[in-house]
PDB file as gemmi writes it, atoms N, CA and C in Angstrom:
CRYST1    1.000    1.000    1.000  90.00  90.00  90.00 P 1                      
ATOM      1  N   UNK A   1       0.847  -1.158   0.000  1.00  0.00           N  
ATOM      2  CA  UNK A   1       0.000   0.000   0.000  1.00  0.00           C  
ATOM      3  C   UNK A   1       0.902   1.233   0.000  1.00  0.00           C  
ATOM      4  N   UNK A   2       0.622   2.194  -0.751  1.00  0.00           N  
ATOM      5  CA  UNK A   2       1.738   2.932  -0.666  1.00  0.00           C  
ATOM      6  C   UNK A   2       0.966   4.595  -0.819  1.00  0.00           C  
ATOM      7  N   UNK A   3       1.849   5.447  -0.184  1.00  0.00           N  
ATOM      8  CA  UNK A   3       0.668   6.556   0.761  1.00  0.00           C  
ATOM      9  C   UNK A   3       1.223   7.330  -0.343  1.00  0.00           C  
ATOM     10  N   UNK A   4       0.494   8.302  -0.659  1.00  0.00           N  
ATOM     11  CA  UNK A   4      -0.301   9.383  -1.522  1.00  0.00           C  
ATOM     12  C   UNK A   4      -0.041  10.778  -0.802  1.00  0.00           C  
ATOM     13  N   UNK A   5       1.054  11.614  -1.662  1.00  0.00           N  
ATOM     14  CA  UNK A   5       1.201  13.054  -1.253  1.00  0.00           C  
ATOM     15  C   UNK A   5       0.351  13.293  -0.364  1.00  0.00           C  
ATOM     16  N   UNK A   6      -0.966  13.455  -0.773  1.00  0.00           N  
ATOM     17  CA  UNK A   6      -1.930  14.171  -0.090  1.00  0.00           C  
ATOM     18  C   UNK A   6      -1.987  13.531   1.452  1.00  0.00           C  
ATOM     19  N   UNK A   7      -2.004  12.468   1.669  1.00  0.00           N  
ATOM     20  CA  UNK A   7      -2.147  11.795   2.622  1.00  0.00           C  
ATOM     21  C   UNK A   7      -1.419  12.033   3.418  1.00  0.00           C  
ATOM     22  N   UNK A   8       0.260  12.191   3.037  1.00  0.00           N  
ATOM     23  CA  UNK A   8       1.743  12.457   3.776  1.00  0.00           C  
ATOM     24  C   UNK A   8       1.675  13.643   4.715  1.00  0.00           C  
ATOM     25  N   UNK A   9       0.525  15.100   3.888  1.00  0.00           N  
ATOM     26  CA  UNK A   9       0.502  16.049   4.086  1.00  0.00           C  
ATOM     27  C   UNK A   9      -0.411  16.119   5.748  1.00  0.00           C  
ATOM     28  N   UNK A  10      -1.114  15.462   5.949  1.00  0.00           N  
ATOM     29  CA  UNK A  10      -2.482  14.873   7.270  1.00  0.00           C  
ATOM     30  C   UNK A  10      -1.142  14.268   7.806  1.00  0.00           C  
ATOM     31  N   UNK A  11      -0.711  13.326   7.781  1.00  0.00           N  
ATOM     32  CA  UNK A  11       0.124  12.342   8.983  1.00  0.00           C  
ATOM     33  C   UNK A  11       1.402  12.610   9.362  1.00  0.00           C  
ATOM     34  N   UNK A  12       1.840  13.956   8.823  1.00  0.00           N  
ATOM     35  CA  UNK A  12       3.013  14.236   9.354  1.00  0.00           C  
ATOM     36  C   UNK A  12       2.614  15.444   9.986  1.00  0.00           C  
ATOM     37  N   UNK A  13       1.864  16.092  10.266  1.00  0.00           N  
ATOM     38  CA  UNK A  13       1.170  17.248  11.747  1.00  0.00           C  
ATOM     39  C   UNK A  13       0.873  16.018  13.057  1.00  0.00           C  
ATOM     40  N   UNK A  14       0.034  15.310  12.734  1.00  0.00           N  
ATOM     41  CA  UNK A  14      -0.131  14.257  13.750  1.00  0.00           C  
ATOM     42  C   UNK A  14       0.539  13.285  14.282  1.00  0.00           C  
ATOM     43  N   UNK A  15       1.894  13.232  13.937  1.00  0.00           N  
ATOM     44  CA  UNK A  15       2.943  12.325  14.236  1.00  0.00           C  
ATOM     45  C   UNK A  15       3.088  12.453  15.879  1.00  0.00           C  
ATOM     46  N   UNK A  16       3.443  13.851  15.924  1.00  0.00           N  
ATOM     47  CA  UNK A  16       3.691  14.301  17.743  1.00  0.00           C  
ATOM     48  C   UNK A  16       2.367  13.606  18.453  1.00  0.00           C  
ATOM     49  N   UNK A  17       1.326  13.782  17.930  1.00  0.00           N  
ATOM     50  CA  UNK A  17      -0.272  13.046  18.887  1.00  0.00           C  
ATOM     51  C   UNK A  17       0.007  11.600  18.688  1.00  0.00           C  
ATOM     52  N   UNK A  18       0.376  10.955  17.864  1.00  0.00           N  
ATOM     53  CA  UNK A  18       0.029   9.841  17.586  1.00  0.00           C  
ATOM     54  C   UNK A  18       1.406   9.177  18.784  1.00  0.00           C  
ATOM     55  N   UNK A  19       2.592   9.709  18.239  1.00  0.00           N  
ATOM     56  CA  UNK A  19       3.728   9.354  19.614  1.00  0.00           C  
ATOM     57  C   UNK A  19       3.457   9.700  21.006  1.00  0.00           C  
ATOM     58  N   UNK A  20       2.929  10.317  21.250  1.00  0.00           N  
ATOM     59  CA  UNK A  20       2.319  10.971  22.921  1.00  0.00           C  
ATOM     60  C   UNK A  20       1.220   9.977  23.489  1.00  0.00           C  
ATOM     61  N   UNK A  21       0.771   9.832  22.129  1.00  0.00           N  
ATOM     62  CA  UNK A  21      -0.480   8.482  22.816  1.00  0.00           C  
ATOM     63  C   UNK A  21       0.164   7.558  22.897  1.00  0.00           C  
ATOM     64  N   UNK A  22       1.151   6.959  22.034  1.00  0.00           N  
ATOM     65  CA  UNK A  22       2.236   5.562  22.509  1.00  0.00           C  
ATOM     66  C   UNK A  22       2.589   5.643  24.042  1.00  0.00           C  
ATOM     67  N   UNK A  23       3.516   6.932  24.120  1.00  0.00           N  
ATOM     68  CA  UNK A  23       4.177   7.449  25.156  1.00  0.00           C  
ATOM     69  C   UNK A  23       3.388   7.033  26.546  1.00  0.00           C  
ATOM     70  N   UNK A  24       2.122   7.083  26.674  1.00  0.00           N  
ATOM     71  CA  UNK A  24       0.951   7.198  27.484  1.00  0.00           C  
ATOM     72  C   UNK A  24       0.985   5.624  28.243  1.00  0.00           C  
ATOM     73  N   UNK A  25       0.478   5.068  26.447  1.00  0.00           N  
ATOM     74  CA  UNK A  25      -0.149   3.988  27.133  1.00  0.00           C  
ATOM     75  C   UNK A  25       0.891   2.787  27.407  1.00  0.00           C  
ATOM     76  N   UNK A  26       2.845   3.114  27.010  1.00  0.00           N  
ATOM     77  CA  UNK A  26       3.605   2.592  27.223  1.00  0.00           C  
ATOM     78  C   UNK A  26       3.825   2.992  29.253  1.00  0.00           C  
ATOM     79  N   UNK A  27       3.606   4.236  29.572  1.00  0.00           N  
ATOM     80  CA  UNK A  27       3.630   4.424  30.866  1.00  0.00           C  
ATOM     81  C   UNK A  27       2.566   3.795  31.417  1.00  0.00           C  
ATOM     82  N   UNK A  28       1.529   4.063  31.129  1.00  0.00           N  
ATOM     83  CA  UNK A  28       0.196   3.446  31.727  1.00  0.00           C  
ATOM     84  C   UNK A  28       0.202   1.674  32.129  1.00  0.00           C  
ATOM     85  N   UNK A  29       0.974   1.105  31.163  1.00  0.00           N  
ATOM     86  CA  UNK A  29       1.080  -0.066  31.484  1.00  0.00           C  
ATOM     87  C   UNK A  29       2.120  -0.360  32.876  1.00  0.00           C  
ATOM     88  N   UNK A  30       3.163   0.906  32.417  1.00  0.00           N  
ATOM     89  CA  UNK A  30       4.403   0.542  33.548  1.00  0.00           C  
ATOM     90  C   UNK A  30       3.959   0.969  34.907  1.00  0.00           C  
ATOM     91  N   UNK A  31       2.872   1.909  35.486  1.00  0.00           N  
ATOM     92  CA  UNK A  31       2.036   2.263  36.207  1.00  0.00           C  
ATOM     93  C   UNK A  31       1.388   1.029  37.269  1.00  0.00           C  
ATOM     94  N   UNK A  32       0.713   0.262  35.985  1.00  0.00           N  
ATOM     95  CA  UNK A  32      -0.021  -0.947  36.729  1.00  0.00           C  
ATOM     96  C   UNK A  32       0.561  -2.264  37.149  1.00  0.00           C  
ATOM     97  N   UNK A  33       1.793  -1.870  36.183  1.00  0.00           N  
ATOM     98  CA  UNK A  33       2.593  -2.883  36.585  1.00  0.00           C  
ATOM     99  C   UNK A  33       3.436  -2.450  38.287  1.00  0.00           C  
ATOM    100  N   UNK A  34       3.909  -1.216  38.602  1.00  0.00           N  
ATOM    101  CA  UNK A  34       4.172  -1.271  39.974  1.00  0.00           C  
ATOM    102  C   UNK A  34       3.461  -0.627  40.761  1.00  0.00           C  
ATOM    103  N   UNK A  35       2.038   0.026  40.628  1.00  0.00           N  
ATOM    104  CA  UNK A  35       1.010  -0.287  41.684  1.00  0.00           C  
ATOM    105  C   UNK A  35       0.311  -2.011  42.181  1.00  0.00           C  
ATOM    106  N   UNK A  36       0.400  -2.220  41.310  1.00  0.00           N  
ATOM    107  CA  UNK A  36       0.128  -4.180  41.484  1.00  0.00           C  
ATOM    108  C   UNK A  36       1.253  -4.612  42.712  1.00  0.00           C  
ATOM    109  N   UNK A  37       3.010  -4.197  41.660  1.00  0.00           N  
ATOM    110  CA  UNK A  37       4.071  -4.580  43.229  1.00  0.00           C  
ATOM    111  C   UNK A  37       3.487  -4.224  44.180  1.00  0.00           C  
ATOM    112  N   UNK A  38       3.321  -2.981  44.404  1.00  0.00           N  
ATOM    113  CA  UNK A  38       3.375  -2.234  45.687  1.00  0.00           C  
ATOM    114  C   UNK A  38       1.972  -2.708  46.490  1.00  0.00           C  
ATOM    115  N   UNK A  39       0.917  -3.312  45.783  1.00  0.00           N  
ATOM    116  CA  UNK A  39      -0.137  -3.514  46.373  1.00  0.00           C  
ATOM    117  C   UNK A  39       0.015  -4.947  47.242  1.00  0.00           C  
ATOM    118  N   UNK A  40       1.026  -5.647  46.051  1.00  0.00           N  
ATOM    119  CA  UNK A  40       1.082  -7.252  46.317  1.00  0.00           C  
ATOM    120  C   UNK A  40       2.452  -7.065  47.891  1.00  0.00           C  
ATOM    121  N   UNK A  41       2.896  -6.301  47.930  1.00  0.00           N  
ATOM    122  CA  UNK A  41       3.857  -6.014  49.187  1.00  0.00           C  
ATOM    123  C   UNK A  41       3.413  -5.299  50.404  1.00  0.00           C  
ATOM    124  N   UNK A  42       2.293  -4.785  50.071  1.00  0.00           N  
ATOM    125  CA  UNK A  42       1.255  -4.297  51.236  1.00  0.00           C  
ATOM    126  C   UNK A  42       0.732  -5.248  51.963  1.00  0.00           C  
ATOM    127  N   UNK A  43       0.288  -6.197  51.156  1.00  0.00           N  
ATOM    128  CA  UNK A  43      -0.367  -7.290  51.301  1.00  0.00           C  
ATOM    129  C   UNK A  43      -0.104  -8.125  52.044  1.00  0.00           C  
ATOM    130  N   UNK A  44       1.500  -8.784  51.580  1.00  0.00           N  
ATOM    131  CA  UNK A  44       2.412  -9.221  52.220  1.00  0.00           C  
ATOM    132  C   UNK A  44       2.980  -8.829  53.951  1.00  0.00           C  
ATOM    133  N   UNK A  45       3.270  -7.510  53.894  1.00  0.00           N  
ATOM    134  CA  UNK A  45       3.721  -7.040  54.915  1.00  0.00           C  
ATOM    135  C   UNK A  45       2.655  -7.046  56.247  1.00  0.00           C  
ATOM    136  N   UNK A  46       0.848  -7.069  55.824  1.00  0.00           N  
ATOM    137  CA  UNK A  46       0.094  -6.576  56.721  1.00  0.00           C  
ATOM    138  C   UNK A  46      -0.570  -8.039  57.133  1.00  0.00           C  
ATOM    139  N   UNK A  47      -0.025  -9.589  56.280  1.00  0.00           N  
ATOM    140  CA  UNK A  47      -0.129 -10.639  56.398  1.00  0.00           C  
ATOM    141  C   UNK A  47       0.990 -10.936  57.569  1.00  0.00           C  
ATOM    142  N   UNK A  48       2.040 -10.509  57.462  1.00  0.00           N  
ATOM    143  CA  UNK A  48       2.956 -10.794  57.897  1.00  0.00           C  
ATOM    144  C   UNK A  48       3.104 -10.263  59.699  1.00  0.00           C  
ATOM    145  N   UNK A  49       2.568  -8.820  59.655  1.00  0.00           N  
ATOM    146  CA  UNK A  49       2.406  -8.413  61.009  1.00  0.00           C  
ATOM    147  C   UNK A  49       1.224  -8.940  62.154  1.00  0.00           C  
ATOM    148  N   UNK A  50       0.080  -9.650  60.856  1.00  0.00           N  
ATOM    149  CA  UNK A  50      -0.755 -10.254  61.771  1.00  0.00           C  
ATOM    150  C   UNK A  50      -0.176 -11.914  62.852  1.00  0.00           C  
ATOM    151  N   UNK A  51       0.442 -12.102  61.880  1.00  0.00           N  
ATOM    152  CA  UNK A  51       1.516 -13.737  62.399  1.00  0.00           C  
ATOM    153  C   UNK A  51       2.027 -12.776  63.648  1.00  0.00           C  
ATOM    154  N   UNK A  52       2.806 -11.750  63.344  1.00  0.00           N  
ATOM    155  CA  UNK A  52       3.582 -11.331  64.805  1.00  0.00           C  
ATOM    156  C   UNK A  52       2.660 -11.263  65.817  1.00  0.00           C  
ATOM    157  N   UNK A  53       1.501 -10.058  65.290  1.00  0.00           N  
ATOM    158  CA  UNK A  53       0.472  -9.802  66.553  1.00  0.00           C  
ATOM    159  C   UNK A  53       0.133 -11.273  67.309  1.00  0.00           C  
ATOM    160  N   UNK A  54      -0.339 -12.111  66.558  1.00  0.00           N  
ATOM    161  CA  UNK A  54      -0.843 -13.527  67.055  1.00  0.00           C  
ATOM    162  C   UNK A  54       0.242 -13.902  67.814  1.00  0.00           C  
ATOM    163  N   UNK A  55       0.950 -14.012  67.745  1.00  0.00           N  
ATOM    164  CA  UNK A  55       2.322 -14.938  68.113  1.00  0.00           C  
ATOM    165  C   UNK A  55       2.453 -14.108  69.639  1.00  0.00           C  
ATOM    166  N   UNK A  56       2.410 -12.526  69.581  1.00  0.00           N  
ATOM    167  CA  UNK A  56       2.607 -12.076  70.578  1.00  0.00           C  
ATOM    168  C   UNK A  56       1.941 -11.803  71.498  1.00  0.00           C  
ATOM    169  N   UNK A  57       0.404 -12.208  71.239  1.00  0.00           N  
ATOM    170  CA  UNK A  57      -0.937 -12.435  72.234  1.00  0.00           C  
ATOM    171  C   UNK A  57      -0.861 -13.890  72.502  1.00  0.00           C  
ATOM    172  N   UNK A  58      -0.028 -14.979  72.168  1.00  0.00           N  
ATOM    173  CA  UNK A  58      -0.018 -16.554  72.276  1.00  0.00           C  
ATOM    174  C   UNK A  58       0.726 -15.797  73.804  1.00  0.00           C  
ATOM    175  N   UNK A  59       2.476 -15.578  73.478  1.00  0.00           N  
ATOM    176  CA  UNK A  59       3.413 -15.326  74.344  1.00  0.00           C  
ATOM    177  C   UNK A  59       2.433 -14.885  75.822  1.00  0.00           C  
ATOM    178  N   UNK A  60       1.800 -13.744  75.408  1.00  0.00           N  
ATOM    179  CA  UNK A  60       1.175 -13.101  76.826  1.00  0.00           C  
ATOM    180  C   UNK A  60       0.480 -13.783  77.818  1.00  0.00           C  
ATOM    181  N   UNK A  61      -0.509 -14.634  76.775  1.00  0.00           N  
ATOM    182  CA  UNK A  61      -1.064 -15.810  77.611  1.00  0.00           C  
ATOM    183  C   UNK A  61      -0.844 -16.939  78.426  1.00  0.00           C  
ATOM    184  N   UNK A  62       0.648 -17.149  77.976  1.00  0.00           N  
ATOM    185  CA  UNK A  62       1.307 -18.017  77.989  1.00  0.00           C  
ATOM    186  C   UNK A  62       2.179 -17.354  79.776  1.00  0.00           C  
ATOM    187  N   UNK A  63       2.192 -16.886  78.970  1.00  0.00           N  
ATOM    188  CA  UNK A  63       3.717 -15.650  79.995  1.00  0.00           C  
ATOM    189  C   UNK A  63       2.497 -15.446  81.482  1.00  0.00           C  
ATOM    190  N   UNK A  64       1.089 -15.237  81.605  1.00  0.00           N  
ATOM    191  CA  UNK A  64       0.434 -15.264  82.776  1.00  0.00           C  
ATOM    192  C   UNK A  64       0.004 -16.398  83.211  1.00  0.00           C  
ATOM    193  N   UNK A  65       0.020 -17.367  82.315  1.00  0.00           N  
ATOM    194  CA  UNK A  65      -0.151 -18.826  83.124  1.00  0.00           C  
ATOM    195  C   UNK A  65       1.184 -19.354  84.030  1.00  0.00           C  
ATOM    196  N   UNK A  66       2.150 -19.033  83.328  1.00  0.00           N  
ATOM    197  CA  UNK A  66       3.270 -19.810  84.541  1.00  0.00           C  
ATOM    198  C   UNK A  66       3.615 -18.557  85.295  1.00  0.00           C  
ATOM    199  N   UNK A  67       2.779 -17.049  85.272  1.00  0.00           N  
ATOM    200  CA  UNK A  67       3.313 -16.465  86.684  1.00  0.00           C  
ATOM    201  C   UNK A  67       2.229 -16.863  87.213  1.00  0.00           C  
ATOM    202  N   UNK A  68       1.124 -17.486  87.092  1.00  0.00           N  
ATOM    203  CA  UNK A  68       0.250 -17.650  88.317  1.00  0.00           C  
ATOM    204  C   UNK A  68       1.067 -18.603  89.316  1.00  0.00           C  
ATOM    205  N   UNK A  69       0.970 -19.994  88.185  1.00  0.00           N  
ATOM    206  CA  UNK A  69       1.485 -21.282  88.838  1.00  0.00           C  
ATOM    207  C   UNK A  69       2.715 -21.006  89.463  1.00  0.00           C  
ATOM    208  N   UNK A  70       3.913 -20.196  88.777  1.00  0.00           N  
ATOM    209  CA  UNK A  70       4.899 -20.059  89.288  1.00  0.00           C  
ATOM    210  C   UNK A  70       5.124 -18.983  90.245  1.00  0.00           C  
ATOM    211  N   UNK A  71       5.071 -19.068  91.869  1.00  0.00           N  
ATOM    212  CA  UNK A  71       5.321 -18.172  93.027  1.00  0.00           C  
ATOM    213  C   UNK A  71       6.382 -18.374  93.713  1.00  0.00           C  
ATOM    214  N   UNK A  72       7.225 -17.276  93.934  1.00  0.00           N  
ATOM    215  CA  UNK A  72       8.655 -17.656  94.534  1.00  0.00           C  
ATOM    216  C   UNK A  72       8.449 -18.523  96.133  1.00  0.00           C  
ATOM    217  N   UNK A  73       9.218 -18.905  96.651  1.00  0.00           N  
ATOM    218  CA  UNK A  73       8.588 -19.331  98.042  1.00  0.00           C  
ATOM    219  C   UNK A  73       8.516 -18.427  99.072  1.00  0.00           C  
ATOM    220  N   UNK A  74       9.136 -17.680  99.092  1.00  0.00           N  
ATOM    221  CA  UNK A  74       8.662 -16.396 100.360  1.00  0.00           C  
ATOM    222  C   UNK A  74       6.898 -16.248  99.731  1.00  0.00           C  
ATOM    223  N   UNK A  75       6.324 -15.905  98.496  1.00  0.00           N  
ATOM    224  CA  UNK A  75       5.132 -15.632  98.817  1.00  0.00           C  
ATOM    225  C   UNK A  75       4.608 -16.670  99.015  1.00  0.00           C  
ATOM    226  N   UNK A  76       4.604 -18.087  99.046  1.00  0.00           N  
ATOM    227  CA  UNK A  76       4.181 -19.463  99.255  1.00  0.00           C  
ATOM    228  C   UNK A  76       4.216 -18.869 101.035  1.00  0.00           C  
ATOM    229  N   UNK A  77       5.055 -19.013 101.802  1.00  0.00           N  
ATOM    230  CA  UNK A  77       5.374 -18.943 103.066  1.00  0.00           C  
ATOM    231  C   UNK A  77       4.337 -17.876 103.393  1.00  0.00           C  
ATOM    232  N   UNK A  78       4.417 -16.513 103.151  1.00  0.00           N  
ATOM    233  CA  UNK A  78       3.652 -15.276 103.426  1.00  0.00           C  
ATOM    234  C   UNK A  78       2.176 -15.549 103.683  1.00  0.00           C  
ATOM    235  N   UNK A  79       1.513 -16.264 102.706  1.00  0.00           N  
ATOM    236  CA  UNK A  79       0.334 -16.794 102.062  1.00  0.00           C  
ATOM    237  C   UNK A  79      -0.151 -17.758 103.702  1.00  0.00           C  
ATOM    238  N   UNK A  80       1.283 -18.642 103.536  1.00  0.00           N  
ATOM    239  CA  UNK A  80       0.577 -19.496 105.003  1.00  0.00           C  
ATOM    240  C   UNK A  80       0.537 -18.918 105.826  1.00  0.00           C  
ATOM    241  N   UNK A  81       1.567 -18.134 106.635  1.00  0.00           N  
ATOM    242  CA  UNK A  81       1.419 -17.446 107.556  1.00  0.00           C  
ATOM    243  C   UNK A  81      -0.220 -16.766 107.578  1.00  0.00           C  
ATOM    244  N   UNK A  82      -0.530 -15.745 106.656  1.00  0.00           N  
ATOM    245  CA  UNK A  82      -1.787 -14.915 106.691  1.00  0.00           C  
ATOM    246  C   UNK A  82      -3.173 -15.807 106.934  1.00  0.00           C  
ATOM    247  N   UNK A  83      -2.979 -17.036 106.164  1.00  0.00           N  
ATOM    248  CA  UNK A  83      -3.519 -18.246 106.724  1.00  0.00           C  
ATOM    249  C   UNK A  83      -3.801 -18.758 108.031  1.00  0.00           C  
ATOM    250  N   UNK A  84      -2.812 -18.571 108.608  1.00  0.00           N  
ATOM    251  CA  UNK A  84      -2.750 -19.362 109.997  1.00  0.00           C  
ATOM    252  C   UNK A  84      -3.522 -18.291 110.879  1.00  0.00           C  
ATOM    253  N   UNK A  85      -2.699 -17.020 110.899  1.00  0.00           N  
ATOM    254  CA  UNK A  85      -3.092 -16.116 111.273  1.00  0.00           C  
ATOM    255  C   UNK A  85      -4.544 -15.877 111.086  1.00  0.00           C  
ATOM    256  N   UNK A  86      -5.251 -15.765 110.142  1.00  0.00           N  
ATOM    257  CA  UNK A  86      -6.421 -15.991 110.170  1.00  0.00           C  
ATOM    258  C   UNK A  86      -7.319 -16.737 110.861  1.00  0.00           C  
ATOM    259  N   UNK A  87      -7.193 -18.347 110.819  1.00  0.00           N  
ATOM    260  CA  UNK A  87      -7.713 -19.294 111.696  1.00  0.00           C  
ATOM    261  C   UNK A  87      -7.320 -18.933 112.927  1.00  0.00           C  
ATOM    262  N   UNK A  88      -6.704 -18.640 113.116  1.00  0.00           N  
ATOM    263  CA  UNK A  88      -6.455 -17.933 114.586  1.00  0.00           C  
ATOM    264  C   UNK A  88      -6.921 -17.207 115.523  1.00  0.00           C  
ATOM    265  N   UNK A  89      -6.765 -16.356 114.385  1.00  0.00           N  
ATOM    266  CA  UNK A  89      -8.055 -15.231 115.136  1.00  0.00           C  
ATOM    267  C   UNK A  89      -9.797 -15.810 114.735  1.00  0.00           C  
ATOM    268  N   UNK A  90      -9.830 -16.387 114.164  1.00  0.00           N  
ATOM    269  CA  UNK A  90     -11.402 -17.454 114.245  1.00  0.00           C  
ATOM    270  C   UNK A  90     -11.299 -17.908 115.661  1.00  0.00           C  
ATOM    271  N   UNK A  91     -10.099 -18.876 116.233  1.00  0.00           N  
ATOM    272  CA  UNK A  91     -10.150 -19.491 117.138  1.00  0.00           C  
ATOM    273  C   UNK A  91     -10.011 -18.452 118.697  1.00  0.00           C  
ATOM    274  N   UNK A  92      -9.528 -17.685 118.517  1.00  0.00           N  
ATOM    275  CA  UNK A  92      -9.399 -17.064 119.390  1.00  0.00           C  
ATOM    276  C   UNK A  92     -10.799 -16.437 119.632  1.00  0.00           C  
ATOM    277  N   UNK A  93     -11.581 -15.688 118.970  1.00  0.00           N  
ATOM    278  CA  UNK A  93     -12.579 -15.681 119.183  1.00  0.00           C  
ATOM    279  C   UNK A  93     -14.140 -15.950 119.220  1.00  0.00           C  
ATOM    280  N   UNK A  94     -13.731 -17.118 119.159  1.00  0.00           N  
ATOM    281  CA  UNK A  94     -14.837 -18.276 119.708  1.00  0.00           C  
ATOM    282  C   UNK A  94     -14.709 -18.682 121.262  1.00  0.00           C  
ATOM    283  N   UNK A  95     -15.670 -18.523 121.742  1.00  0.00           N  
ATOM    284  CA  UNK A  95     -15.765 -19.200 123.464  1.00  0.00           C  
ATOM    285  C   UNK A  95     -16.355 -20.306 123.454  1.00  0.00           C  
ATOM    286  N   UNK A  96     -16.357 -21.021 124.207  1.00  0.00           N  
ATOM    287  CA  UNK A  96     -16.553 -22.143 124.685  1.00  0.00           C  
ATOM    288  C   UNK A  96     -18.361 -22.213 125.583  1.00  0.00           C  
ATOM    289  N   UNK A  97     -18.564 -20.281 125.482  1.00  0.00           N  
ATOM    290  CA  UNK A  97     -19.169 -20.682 126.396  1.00  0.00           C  
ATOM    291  C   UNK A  97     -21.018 -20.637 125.655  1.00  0.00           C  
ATOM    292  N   UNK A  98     -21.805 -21.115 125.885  1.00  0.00           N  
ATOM    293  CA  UNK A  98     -23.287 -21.230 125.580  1.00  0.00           C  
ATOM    294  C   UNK A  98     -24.078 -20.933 126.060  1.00  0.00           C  
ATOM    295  N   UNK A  99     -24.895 -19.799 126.309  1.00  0.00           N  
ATOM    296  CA  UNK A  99     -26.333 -19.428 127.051  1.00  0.00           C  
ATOM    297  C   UNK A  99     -27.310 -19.637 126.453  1.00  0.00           C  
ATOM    298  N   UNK A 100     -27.834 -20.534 127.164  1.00  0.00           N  
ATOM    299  CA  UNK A 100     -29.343 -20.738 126.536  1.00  0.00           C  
ATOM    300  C   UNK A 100     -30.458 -20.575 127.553  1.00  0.00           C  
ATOM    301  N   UNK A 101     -31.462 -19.691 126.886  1.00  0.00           N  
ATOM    302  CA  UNK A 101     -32.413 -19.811 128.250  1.00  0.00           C  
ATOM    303  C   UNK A 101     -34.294 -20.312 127.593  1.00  0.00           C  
ATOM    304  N   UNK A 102     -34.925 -20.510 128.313  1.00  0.00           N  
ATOM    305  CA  UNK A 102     -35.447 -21.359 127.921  1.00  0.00           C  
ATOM    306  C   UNK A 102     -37.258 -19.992 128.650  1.00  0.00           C  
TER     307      UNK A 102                                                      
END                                                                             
C-alpha cells in the first residue's frame, strides 16, 4: 500500500499526537505494573504483622499462666502465715461458752 502526497501532508502534523499516545499507554502499562508490586507487598507485609500480633498475644497468655502457677517461696510462706493467722483469730474468738435460756 503505498501513501499518496496528499495523505503524507495529514500524517506528518499528527505524528507528535500519535507518539504521545504511545508514550501514554507505554507508561500506563508501567504504572499498573508497579502499583500491582506495591499492592502485592502491602499485602504481604500486613499478612505478615498479623503472624507477629498472634504470636505475641499466644506469648502473653502463655507468659500469665506460669506467673500464676509459678510463686517464689517467700510468697508461698507469706500466704501461710496470713492463713494461719487468720484461723487464729477465728479461734481465738470463739468461746466455749453457751447461754441458753429457755
Amino acid at each position: 500500500m503505498s501513501i499518496r502526497p496528499l495523505d503524507m501532508q495529514v500524517m506528518i502534523p499528527k505524528t507528535p499526537e500519535v507518539s504521545q499516545r504511545q508514550q501514554l499507554e507505554f507508561q500506563k502499562s508501567g504504572l499498573e505494573q508497579q502499583q500491582a508490586q506495591m499492592a502485592a507487598q502491602k499485602q504481604e507485609k500486613q499478612q505478615y504483622q498479623q503472624v507477629i500480633k498472634s504470636n505475641e498475644s499466644q506469648k502473653a497468655a502463655i507468659y500469665e499462666k506460669g506467673e500464676k502457677n509459678r510463686q517464689s517461696p517467700q510468697q508461698n510462706k507469706k500466704k501461710k502465715q496470713l492463713e494461719k493467722e487468720k484461723k487464729e483469730d477465728i479461734r481465738g474468738k470463739k468461746s466455749g461458752h453457751i447461754d441458753i435460756r429457755i
